[in-house]
C-alpha positions as CSV (number, residue, x, y, z in Angstrom):
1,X,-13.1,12.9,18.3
2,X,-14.8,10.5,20.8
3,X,-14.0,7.3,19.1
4,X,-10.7,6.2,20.3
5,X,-11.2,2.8,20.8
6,X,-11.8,2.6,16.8
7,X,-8.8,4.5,16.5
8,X,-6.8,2.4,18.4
9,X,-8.2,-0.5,16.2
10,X,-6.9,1.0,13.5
11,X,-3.7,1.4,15.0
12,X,-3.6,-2.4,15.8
13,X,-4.4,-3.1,12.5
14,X,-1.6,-0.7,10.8
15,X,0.8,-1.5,12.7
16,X,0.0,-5.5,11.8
17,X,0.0,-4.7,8.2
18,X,3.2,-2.4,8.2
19,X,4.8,-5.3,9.9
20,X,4.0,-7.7,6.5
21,X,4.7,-4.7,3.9
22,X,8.3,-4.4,5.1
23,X,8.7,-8.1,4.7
24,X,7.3,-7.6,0.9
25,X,9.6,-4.7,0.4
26,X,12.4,-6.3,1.3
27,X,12.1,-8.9,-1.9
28,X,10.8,-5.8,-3.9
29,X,12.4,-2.5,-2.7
30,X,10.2,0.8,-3.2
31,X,11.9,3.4,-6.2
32,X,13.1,5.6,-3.3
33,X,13.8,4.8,0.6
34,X,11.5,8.2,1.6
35,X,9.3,10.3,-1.1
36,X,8.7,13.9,-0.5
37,X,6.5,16.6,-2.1
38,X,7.2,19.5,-3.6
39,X,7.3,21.6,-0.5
40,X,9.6,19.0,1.2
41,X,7.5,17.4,3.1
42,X,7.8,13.8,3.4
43,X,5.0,11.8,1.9
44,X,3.7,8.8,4.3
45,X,3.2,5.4,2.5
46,X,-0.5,5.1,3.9
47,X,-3.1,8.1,5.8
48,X,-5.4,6.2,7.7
49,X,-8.3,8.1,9.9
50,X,-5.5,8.3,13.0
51,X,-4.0,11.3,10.4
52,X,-7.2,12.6,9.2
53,X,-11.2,11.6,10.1
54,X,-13.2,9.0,8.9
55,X,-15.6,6.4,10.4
56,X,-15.7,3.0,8.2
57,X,-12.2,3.1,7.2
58,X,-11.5,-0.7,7.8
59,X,-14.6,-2.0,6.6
60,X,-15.4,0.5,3.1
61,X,-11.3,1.2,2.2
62,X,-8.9,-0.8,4.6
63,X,-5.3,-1.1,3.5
64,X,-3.4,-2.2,0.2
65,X,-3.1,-5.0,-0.9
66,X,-5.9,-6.4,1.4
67,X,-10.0,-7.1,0.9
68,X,-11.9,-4.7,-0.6
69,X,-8.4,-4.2,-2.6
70,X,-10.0,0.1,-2.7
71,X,-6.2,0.8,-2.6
72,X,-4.8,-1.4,-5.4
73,X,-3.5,-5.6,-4.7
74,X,-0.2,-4.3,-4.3
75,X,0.1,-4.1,-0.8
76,X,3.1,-1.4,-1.3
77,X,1.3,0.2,-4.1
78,X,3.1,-1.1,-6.5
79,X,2.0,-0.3,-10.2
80,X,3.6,-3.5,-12.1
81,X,4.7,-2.3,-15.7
82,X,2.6,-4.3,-18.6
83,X,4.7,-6.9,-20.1
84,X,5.4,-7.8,-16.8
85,X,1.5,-8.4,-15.9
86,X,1.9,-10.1,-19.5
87,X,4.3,-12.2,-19.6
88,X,5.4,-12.4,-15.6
89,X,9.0,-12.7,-14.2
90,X,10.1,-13.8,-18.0
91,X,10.9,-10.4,-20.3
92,X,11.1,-13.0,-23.1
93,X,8.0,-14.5,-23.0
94,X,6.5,-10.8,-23.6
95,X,7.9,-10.3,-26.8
96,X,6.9,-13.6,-27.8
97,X,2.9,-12.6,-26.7
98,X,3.4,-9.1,-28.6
């Protein structure tokens, strides 16, 4: 491909932020401990250009959780149900809101 030192920037910088997700996850475990498709193949929690191709990767999408946030705030792509964007850690303050 002829751009391996941006490759192995982007290396740096996954390995950096999977370092910091595992910490996250730890407080707030993913549904499953591996996801796989349909055809069994197991699904990897973040493609970066190292899997595929791409040439501004860490400045236009760079990872979750981080600026320009392309892929969600969650940094472990976490959707957060409603009433708890509502109302937060407290299920009772949500039905008071509603």
């Amino acid at each position: 491909m002829g751009n391996t030192g941006y490759l192995d920037a982007i290396q740096k910088e996954l390995d950096r932020w999977t370092e910091e997700v595992s910490e996250k996850i730890k407080k707030h475990p993913e549904r499953r401990p591996e996801f796989i498709n349909t055809s069994g193949i197991p699904i990897k929690r973040l493609y970066t250009p190292i899997d595929f191709s791409g040439e501004a990767y860490l400045d236009e999408l760079g990872f979750p959780g981080e600026y320009p946030f392309a892929r969600g705030v969650q940094p472990s792509r976490r959707i957060q149900p409603a009433l708890q964007i509502l109302a937060g850690p407290r299920p009772d303050r949500a039905i008071r809101c509603l």
